[in-house]
C-alpha positions as CSV (number, residue, x, y, z in Angstrom):
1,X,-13.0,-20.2,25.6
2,X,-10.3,-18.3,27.3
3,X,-7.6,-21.2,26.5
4,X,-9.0,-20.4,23.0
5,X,-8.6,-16.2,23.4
6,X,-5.2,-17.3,25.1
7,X,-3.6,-19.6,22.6
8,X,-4.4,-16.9,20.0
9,X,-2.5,-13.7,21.9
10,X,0.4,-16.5,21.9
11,X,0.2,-17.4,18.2
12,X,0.2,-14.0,17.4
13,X,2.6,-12.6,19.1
14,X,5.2,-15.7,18.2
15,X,4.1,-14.7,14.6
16,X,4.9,-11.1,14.8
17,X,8.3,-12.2,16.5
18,X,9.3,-14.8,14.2
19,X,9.0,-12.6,11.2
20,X,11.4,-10.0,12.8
21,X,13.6,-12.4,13.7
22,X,13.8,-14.5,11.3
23,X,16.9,-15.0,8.7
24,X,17.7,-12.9,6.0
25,X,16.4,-15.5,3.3
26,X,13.3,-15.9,4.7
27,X,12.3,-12.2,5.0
28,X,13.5,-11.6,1.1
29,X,10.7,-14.7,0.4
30,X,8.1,-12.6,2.3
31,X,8.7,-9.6,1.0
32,X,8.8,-11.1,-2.3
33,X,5.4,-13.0,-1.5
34,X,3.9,-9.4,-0.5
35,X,5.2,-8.2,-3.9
36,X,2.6,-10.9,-5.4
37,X,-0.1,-10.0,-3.3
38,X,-0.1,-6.5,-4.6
39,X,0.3,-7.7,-8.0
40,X,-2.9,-10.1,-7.5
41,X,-4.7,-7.7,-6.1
42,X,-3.9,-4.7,-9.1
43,X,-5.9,-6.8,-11.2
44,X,-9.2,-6.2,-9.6
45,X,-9.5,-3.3,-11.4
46,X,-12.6,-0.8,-12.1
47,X,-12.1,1.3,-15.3
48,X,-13.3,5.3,-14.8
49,X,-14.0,6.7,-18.5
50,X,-12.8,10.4,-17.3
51,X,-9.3,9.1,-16.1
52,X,-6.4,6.5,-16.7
53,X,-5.9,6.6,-13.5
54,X,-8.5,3.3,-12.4
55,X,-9.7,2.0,-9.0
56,X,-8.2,-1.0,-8.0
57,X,-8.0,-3.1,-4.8
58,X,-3.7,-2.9,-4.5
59,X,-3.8,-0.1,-2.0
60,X,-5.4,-2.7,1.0
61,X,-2.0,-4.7,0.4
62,X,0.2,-1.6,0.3
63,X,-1.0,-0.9,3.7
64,X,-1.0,-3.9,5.4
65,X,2.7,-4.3,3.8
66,X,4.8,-2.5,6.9
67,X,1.8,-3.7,9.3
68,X,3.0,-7.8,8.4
69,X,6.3,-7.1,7.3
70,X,7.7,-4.5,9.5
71,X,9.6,-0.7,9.2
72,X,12.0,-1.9,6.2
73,X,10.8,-5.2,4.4
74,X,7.5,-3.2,4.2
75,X,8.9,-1.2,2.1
76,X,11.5,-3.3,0.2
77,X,8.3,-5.7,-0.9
78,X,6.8,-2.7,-2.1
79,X,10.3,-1.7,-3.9
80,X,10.2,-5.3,-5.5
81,X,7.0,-4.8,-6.6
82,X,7.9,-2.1,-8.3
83,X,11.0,-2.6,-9.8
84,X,10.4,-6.5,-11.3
85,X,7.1,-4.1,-13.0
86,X,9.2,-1.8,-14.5
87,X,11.4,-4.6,-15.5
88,X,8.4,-5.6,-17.9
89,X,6.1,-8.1,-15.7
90,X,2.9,-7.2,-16.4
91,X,1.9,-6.8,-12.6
92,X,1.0,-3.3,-12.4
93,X,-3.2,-2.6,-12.8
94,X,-4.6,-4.3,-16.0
95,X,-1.9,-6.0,-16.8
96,X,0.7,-3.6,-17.4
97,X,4.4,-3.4,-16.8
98,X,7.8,-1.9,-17.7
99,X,9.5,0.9,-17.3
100,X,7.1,3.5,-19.1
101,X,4.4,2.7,-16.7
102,X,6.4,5.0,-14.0
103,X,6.1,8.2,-16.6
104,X,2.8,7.7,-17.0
105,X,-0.1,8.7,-15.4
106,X,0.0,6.5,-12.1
107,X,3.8,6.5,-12.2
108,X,3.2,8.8,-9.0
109,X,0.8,6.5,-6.8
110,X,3.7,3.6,-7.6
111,X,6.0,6.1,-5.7
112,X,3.5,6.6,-2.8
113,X,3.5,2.5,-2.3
114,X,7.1,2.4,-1.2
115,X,6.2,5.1,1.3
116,X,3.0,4.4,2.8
117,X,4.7,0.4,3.9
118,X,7.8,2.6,4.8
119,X,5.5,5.0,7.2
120,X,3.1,2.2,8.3
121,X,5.8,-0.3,9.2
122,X,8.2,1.9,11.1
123,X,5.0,3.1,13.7
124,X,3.5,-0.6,13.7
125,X,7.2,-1.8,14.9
126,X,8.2,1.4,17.1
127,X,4.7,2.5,19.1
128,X,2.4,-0.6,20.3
129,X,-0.1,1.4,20.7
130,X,-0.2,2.5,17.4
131,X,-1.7,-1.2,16.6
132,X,-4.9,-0.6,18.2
133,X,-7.7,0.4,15.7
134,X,-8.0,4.6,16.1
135,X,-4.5,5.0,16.1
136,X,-4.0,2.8,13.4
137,X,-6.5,4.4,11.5
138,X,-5.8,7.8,12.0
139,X,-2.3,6.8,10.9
140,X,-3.5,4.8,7.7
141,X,-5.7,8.1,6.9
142,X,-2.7,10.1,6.7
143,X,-0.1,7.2,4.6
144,X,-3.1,6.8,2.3
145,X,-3.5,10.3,1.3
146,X,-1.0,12.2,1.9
147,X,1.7,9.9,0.9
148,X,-0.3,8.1,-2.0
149,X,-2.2,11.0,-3.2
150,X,0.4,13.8,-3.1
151,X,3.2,12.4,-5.3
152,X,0.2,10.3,-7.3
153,X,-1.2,13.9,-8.6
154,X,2.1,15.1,-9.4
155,X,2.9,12.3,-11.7
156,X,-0.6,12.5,-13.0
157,X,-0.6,16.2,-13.8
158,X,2.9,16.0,-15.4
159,X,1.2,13.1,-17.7
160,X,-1.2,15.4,-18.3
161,X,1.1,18.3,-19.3
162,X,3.5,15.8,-21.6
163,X,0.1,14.7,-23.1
164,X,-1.6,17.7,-23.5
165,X,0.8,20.8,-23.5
166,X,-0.7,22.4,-20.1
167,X,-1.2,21.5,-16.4
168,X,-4.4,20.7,-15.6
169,X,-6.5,22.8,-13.4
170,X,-6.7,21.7,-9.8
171,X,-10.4,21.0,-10.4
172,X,-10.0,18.7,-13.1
173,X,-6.8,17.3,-11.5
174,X,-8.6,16.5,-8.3
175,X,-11.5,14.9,-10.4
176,X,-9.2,12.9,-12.6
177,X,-7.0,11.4,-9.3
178,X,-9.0,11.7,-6.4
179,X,-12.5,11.9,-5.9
180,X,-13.8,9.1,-7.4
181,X,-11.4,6.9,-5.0
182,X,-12.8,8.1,-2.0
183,X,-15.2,6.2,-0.7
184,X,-13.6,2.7,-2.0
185,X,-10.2,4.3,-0.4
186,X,-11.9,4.7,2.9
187,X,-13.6,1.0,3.0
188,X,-9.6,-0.2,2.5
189,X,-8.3,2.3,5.3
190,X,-11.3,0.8,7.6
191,X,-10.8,-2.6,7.0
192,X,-7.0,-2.7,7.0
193,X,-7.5,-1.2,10.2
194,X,-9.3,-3.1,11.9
195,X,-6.6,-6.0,10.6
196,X,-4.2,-4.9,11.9
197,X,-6.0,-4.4,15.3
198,X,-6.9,-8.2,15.1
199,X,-3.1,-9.8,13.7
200,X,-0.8,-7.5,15.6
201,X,0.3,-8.2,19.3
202,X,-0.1,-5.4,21.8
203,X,2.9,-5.8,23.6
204,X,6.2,-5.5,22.7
């Protein structure tokens, strides 16, 4: 058993030093692979009749992005996510894609991908001890809703305001692009986590 609990603190710290070291080509395939994860994963999608705005799974693979890719190929997979969408591949939730998708009403949230990988991979890489599960969390707490959330309601209340003529009320914004992702949003941040307590190496 502990050649077993041994091998696997080896693996996985050869892992999470082969994919920082590794060449230039390779790291473009990987983020590019991460891309399509969070495309695949857009699609499981739960429609909300109150909203356009619907739940979907793609935020777990937005925050594991920086944790498995590191500071900057975090966020470049989530860049080539959203640029070969708004190019017109219909990756984006339900099936959607090109460049109109970013004025409309989760234009925002798109935004708050790039940063969350951005913010997640440069503490994952910087502070070991930000791998560990409360750190982590507390961390994946923050990226998920203040850097999702904040520029996702903007976008949503100016589609709202191009739609309808006025801003919504904070209320009915809140209702519209927040709420009802709560307790799904919280299940993500737990188990992505917990994750990344399990694939990352503790050491430097």
């Amino acid at each position: 058993m502990e050649i077993t609990v041994e091998n696997y603190f080896r693996k996985r710290y050869s892992l999470y030093k082969w994919r920082s070291e590794t060449s230039l080509v390779n790291k473009v395939i990987l983020a590019f692979f991460m891309a399509c994860v969070t495309g695949i994963m857009a699609q499981l999608v739960i429609p909300l009749p109150w909203t356009p705005v619907p739940i979907t799974a793609q935020t777990f693979a937005v925050l594991m992005a920086g944790i498995l890719l590191g500071r900057w190929w975090g966020g470049i997979s989530q860049i080539i996510y959203l640029l070969v969408g708004l190019l017109g591949v219909n990756w984006f939730s339900g099936l959607t894609g090109g460049y109109t998708v970013l004025f409309g009403a989760t234009g925002g949230y798109l935004i708050g991908f790039i940063l969350v990988a951005l913010f997640l991979g440069y503490f994952s890489d910087r502070y070991v001890e930000s791998r560990k599960f409360r750190p982590m969390l507390g961390l994946m707490l923050f990226a998920n809703f203040a850097l999702i959330y904040v520029p996702g309601l903007l976008g949503l209340a100016f589609w709202i305001y191009l739609v309808k003529g006025s801003f919504p009320g904070i209320f009915t914004l809140l209702s519209m692009g927040l709420l009802p992702f709560l307790i799904g949003d919280l299940v993500k941040i737990g188990g992505a986590a917990a994750l990344t307590k399990m694939v990352t190496p503790k050491t430097k």
